[in-house]
N, C-alpha and C positions, 0 to 999 in steps of 0.2 A: 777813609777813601774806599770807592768800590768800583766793580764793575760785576755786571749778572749778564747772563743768556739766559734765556725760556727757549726749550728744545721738547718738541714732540714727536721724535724718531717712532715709526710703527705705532703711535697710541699712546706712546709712554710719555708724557707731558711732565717735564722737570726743567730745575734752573740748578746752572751754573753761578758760581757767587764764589766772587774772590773779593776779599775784603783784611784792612790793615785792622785790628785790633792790636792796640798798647798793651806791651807784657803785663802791665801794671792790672788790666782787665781781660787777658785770656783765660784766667782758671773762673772766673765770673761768666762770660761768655759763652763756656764750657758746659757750665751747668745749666745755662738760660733757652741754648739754641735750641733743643729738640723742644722742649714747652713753648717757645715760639711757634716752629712749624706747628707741633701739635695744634694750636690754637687757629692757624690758617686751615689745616689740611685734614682733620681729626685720626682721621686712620691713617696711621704710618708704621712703616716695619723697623724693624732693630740697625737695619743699613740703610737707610733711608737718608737721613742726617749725615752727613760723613765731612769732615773737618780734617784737615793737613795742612802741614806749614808750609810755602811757598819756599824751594830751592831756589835760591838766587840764580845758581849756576842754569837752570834749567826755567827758569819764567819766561824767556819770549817762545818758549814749545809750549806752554801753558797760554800765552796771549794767543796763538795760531788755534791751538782749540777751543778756546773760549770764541773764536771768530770761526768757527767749523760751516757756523749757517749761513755764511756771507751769502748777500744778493751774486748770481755766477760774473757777471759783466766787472767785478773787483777782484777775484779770482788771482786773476794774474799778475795785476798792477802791486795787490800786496805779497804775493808769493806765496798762496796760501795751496798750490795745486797737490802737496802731500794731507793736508788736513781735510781740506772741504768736501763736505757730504748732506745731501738733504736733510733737512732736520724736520722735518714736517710744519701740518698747519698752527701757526702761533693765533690768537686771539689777543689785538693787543700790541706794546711795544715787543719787539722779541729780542733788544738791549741796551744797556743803559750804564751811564756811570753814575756816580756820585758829582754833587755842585763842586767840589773838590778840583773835579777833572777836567771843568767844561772849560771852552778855549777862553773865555772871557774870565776865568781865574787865572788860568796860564798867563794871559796877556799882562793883569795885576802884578801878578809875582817874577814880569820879566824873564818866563819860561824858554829856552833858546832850545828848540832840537837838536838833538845830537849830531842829526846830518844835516842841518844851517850854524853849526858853531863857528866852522870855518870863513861864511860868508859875513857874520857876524862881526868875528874877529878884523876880518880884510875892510870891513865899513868903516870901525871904530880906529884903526889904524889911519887912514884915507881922511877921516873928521881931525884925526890931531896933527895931522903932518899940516891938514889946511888951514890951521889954528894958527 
């Protein structure tokens, strides 16, 4: 599972990429990522590639940046007014998940929002009492 931003703040044209790798292929991974990029980008520097592991405690500060280039008219709705900042011109999608993510797999896997658990709950209750 992933999700990426393509960001050109000043010129400088990068992506953001958070992405699950199984322990079982992190140290595989490790050695693969930068000869990937190479192979898209040819010139790249020594901090260019840069990988870390996702702090549970700290991933929806990581979702808000990863969402930093939001169109401004969502801004507020998703409470992003500490994060959001022009990211300049993208060419292209400028983000994306994984088939993983997309709501038509959620829907599959019976996926319930955190903040519809409750109305969830109250439905399925209201279905057995009618039973």
């Amino acid at each position: 599972m992933y999700v990426y931003t393509h960001e050109n703040p000043n010129g400088h044209a990068h992506c953001n990429w958070v992405l699950h790798v199984p322990p079982a292929l992190q140290a595989e991974f490790h050695k693969k990522r930068v000869k990937w990029v190479e192979r898209a980008h040819r010139n790249i520097r020594r901090y260019d590639v840069l990988a870390e592991p996702v702090d549970p405690k700290t991933a929806k500060s990581l979702a808000k940046y990863i969402c930093k280039g939001i169109d401004e008219q969502y801004i507020g709705y998703l409470h992003l007014q500490k994060y959001a900042a022009p990211q300049g011109r993208v060419w292209g999608r400028r983000a994306g998940t994984s088939p993983a993510l997309s709501r038509a797999a959620r829907n599959e896997a019976s996926f319930v929002p955190k903040r519809d658990r409750g109305k969830v709950k109250a439905a399925n209750d209201s279905r057995r009492q009618a039973a």
